[in-house]
N, C-alpha and C positions, 0 to 999 in steps of 0.2 A: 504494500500500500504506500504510494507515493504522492507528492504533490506534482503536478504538472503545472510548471510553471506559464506555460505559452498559452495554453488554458484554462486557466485560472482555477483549476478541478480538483481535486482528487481521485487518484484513479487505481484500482484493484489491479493489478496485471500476474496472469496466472498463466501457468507453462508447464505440459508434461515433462518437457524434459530437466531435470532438476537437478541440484549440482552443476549448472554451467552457466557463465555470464550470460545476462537476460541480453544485452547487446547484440551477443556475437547469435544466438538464437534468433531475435526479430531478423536481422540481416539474412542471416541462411534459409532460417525454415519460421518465416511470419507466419504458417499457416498452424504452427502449435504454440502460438499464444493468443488469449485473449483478454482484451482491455475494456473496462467496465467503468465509467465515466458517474460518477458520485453527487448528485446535487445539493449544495449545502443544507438546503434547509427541508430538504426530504430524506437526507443522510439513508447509512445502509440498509438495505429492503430485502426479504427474502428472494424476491424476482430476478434481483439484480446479480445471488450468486448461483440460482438458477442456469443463469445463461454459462454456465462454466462445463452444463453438463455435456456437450458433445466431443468435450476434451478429456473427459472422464467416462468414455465409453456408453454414456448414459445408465450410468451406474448409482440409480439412487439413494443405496446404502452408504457408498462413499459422497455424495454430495450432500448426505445429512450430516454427517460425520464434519466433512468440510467446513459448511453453515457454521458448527460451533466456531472453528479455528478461528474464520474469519472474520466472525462478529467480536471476539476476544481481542484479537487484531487493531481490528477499527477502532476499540473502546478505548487501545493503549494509544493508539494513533492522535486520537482526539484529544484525551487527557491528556497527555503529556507533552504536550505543542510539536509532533516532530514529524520531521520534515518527509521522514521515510520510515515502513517499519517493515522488516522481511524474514521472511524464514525459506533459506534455501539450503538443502534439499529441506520437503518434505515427504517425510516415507508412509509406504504401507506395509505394517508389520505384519508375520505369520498371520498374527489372530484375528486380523483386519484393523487394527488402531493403526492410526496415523500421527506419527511421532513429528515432532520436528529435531530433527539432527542437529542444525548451525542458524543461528541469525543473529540479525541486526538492528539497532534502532538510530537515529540521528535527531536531535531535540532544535528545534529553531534557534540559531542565536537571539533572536530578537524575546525570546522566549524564556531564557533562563531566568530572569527574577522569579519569573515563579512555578521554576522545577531545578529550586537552589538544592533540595536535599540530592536531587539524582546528578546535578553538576558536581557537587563538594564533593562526592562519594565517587567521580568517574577521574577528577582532577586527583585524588589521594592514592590514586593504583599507579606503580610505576613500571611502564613495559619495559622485556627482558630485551638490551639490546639486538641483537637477533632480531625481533622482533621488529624493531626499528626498523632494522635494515630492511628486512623484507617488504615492511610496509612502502618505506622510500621507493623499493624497485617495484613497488604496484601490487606484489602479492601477500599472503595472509600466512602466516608462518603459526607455530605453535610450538612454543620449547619447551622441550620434556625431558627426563634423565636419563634417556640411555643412550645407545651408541650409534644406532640405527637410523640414515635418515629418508622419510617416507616421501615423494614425489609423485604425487598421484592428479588425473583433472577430476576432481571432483571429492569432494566429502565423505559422501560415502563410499567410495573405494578407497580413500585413506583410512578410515573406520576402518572396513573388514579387513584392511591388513594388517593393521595395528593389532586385529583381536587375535589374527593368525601369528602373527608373531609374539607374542603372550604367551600362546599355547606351545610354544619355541622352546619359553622362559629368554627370549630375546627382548629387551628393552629398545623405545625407540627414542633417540637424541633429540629428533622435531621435526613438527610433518610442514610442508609446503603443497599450496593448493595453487596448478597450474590455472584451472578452472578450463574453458571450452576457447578452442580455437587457438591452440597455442602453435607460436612461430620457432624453427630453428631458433633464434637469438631469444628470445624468451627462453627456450630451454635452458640454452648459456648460459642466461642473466639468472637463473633458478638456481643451476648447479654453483655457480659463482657465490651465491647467497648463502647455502646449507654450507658449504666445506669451511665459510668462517666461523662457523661451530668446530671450536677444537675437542667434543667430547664424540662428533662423528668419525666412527670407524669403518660403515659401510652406508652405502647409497641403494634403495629398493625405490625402482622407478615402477608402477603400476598403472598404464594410460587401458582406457579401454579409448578405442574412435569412435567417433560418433563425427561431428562437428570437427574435431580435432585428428588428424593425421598422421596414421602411425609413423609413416616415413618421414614426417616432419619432426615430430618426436626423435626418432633416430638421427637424422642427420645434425640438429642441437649436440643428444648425447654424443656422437663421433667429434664434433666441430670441439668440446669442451673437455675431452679424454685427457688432454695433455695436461692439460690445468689442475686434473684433479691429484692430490699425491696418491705416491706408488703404496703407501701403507692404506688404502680409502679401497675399501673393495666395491664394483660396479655391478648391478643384476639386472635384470629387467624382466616386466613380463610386457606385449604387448600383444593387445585382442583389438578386431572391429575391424576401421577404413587403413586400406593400404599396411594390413600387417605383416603379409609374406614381403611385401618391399622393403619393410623398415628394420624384419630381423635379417633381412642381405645386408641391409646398409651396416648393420652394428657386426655382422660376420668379418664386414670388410676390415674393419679395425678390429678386428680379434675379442669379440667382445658376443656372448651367445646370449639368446630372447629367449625367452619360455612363452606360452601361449598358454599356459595352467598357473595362477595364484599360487598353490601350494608349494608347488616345482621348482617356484622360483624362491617363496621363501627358505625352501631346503637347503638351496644353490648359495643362498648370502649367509645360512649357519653352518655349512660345510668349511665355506670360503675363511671365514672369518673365526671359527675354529682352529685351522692348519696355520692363520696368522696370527 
């Protein structure tokens, strides 16, 4: 839920495909989102997330479910003056609950006299440099304690390898979210970001394609090899668009792709075992 500024509106914007910049999505494939334009003074209606259901397969048990989210949403939206409020991904769990994994909220500046509690309290957290940095080169970092660092487009496939590596007892140093549509030099500018973490001892890159290009993915990792040190062990799994190209690309520098999660977590506790 955002403010449209050109439009002077408020506006819902909802997208099956989740976990990826809403951006690089409207661009590619505008046909799996939809934008739902908010009248101030008729505010959120159930009609209005009605219109959500042909993106949800017309599945009315998920668009009831939904309704909650959204109207919770809206309510934080409204009260708390901000300018945007989002939750990307959001999942459908086994049971059918719909979790939200990752989000975000941004409060108006003009706004803050009076949502001083939730400034005071966001000004007194100090980010982990790391962090910083990530943020500076555009991406979303997360530092954590162990050794392992996770490169994945998307949140939730950072999740399940974070969980699979647990089940390792492999710890993970800190995950970076390439998110959708990432470029050769993006990938550079990613791996460039995790190695100034000196408690990283291996790199587990996790891309599934979609939007984003396995062979693009590859050629980043091959373009960035040299940079990385010889003690940093390199894995990868890639699935989806252009993935038989993108594990030749990484053959070519002597560097092998898995197309199985598990395969490849194996591959960086093996690795980093013998080192």
């Amino acid at each position: 839920i955002v403010l449209d500024r050109k439009m002077k509106k408020t506006v819902i914007i909802f997208s099956s495909f989740g976990g990826m910049d809403i951006e690089e999505v409207s661009k590619k494939h505008p046909e799996k989102i939809a934008k739902i334009y908010i009248e101030e003074l008729l505010g959120l209606q159930d009609f209005h997330i009605n219109q959500l259901l042909p993106l949800l397969n017309n599945d009315r048990e998920i668009i009831s479910k939904l309704k909650n989210i959204v109207k919770k949403l809206y309510s934080i939206y409204k009260k708390y003056d901000c300018l945007i409020v989002e939750i990307n991904p959001l999942a459908l769990a086994e049971n059918g609950d719909l979790v939200a994994l990752d989000g975000k909220m941004e409060i108006d500046n003009n706004a803050q006299y009076r949502q001083k509690p939730l400034v005071d309290a966001s000004n007194g957290i100090e980010e982990d440099p790391l962090e910083l940095i990530g943020k500076e080169a555009g991406f979303v970092v997360i530092k954590l304690k162990g050794n392992i660092s996770i490169i994945s487009n998307g949140a939730g496939l950072a999740l399940s390898t974070l969980d699979l590596l647990h089940k390792y007892n492999m710890g993970v140093a800190n995950i970076l979210d390439l998110s959708g549509g990432a470029t050769p030099e993006k990938v550079m500018q990613a791996i460039k970001v995790v190695i100034q973490d000196k408690d990283v001892k291996g790199i587990l890159f996790n891309i599934f394609g979609g939007i984003t290009r396995c062979d693009e993915i590859a050629q980043g990792i091959a373009g960035a090899l040299k940079s990385i040190p010889e003690d940093i062990s390199v894995v990868c799994r890639l699935q989806g668009t252009n993935r038989d190209e993108g594990i030749n690309i990484l053959k070519e520098v002597n560097l092998d792709a898995e197309t199985d999660l598990e395969e490849t977590i194996k591959n960086i506790v093996s690795t980093m075992s013998r080192g």
